[in-house]
N, C-alpha and C positions, 0 to 999 in steps of 0.2 A: 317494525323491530329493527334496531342496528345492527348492522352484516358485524361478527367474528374474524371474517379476514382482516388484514391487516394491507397498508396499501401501499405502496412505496412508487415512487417518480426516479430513476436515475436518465439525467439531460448527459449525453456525450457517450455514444455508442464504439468509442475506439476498443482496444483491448483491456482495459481498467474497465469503463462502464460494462462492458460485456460479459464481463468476470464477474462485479456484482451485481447484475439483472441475474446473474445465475444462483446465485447466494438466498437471494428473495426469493426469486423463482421456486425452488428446489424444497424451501422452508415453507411454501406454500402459499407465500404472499400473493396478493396481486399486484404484476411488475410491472410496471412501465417507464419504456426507455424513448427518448428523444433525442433523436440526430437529425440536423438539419442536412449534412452532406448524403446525396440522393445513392451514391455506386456506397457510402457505408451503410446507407439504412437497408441498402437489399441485401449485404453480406452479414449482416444483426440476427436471424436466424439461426446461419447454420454458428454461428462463432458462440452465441446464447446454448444453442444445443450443446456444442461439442464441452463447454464447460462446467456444463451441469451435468451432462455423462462423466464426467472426472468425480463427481461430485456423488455419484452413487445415481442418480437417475435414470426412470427405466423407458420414461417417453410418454409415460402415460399422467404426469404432471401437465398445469395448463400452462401454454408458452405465455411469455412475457406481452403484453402490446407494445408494438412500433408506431413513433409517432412523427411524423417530419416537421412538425413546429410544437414550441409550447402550448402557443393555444387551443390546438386539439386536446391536451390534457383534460378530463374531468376533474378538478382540482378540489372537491368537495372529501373529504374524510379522508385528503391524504396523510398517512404519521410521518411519513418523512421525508424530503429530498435527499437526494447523494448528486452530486456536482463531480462530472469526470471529464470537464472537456480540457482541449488542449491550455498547458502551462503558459498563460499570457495574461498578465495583471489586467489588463484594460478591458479585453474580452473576458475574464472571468466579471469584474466591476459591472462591467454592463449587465450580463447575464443575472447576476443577483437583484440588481435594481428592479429588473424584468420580472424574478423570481419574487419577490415581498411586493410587488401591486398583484401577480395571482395568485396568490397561494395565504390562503388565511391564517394568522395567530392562532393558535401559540406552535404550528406546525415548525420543527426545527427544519434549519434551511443548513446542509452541510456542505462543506468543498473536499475534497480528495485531493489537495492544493499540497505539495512534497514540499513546496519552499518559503511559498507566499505566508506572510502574518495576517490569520485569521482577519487579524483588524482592520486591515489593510485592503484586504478583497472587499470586503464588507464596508467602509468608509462612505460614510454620509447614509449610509440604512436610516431610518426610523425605529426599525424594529433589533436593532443588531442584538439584541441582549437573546434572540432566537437565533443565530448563527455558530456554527460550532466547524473545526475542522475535524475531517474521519479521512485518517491517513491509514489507506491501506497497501500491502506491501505483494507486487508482483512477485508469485501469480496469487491475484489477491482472491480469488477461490478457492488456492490451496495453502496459504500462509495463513494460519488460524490468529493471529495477529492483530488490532486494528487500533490506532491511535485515537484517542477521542480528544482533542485538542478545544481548550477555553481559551477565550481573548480576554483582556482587563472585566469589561462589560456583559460576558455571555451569563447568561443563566445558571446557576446551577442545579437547580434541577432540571433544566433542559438538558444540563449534560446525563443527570443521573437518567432522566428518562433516555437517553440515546445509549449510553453504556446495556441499559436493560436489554431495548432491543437491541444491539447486537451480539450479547448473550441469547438473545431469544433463534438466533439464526445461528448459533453454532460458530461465533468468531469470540475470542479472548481480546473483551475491551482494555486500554490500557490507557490510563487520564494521563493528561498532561495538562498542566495548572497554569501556568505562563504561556502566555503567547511566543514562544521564543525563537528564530529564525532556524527550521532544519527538525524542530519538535525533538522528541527525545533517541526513537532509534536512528536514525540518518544521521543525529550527533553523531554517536557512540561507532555506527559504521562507517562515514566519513574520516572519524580519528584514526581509526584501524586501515583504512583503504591509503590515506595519506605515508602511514609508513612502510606497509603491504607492495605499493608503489615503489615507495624509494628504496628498498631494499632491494627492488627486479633492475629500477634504474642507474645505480651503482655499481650493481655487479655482484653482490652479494648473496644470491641467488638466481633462480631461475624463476617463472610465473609456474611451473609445475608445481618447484620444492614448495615453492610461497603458500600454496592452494591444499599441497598436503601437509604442511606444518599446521594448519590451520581445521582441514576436517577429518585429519587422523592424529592431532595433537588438543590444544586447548578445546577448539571449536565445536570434537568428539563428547565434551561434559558441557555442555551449555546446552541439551536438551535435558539433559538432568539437573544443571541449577545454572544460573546467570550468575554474572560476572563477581558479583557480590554477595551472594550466597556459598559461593564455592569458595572465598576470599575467610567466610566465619568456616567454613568446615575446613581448611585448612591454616587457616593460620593468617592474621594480618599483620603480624609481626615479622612474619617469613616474606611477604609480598614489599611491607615498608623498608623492608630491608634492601631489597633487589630494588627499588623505584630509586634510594640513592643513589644507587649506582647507573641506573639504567638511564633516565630521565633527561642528565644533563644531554644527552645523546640521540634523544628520540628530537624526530623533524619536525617543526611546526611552523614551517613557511604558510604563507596569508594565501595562496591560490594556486591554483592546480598547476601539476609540476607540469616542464617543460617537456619530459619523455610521454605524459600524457593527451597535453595540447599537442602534442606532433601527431600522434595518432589521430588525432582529431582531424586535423588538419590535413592529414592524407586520406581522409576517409574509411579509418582503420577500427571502425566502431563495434567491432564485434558483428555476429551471424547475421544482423539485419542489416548490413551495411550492404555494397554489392560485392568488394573484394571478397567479403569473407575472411577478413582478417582482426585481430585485435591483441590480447596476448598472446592469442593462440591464431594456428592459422589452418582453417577450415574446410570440408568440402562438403555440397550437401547433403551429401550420405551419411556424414561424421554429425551433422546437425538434426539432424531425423532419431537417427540414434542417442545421441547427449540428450536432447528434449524427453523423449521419454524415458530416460533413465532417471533421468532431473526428476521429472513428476512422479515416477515413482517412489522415489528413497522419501520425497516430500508427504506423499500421501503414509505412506509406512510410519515416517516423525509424526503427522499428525495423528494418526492410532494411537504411538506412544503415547500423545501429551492427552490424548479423549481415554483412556484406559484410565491414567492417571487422577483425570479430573473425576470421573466417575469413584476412584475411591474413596475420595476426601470428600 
């Protein structure tokens, strides 16, 4: 008789793959994760655990399996892959090639890939019409969020069946239809971060005022409707109005600004960098503290949006 469980493979144990081994995990799946680097696959426990504790878990759930190569996978009735290793076209290419000789039809084969064109990782597949991107948004155990991205070629019902399950585990699928470089939220947050940016780099504010214009001004109604839904309860007559005006003046240079790349460039990457510096500058007390302030106000949003959905 055929096992009920459900069986999931995520290959790249960093903090993305660890975040969804936890997703699976927690939803009951049987999880399985593959990391080949040996000091990540022994720190894949507690970082699995600690995620699925966020997540409502009480321990008495069964841990995910660790695997140090793909081949140890039992690759028989898996539904899905998730692909979370590190952002390198070449090593993603490889890995998939690797992934369609073990992994049997019509099993969808996914990437977690923020930038790469589905089609593009995928490139010379056999099977690519089973490839799909599932872009999820750090911290992707608590961003209820998940992009479910097609290439020219994918299946669509491979997509419908992927969107299911990740309603089946408690994530809001979100299709993207074109393959298009950045998919749909990373546009829309890119656009915003580009003048977010130049407005700190100009002088015309501060990264405080920027931060609180944004999640005690507009940013405050965007758990209650997105950008275009708030646009019909208000008014698009009132918005077309101000975009006249507004438009000619908003920034649209082709690559990240200059005050940004500096930071880079001095190693000024935010709390994981070593300074501890970024717009803001930090100490690890202040970072202990923001972290789980952060995952709190997120889990709190996420009630809001599961209360909500339970009505409708």
């Amino acid at each position: 008789m055929m096992s009920t469980i459900k069986k999931a493979v995520v290959v790249g144990g960093g903090t993305m793959g660890c975040a969804v081994a936890a997703i699976f995990s927690v939803a009951g799946w049987d999880t399985h994760v593959v990391e080949t680097n040996e000091s990540a696959l022994l720190a894949l426990p507690g970082k699995i655990d600690e995620a699925s504790r966020a997540l409502g878990a009480d321990g008495s759930e069964s841990a995910p399996a660790v695997h140090g190569a793909l081949a140890d996978v039992d690759w028989i009735d898996v539904d899905i892959v998730v692909e979370c290793i590190f952002e390198e076209l070449a090593l993603k290419q490889a890995l998939f090639a690797e992934l369609e000789s073990l992994c049997p039809v019509p099993t969808p084969l996914t990437s977690n890939s923020s930038s790469f064109p589905i089609s593009q990782i995928g490139q010379g597949l056999a099977t690519l019409n089973r490839m799909l991107g599932l872009h999820f948004f750090m911290p992707a155990h608590l961003v209820p969020a998940v992009e479910v991205v097609s290439s020219e070629v994918s299946d669509e019902q491979t997509a419908l069946r992927v969107s299911d399950i990740m309603r089946s585990v408690g994530k809001k699928p979100i299709r993207v239809k074109r393959d298009v470089p950045g998919f749909l939220a990373n546009r829309i947050q890119h656009a915003l971060m580009r003048e977010a940016i130049a407005l700190v780099e100009e002088g015309f504010a501060s990264a405080e005022d920027v931060d609180a214009a944004v999640r005690y001004g507009f940013g405050f109604r965007y758990i209650a409707a997105g950008p275009l839904l708030q646009k019909d309860l208000a008014g698009i007559d009132i918005h077309c109005a101000a975009a006249q005006t507004m438009y000619p003046h908003l920034h649209s240079n082709t690559e990240a600004s200059a005050y940004m790349r500096q930071l880079v460039a001095n190693g000024d990457v935010g709390v994981k960098g070593t300074s501890l510096r970024g717009f803001y500058q930090w100490t690890p007390e202040q970072v202990a503290v923001e972290q789980k302030r952060y995952e709190t106000a997120l889990l709190k949003a996420a009630q809001i949006l599961a209360d909500e959905e339970g009505v409708n």
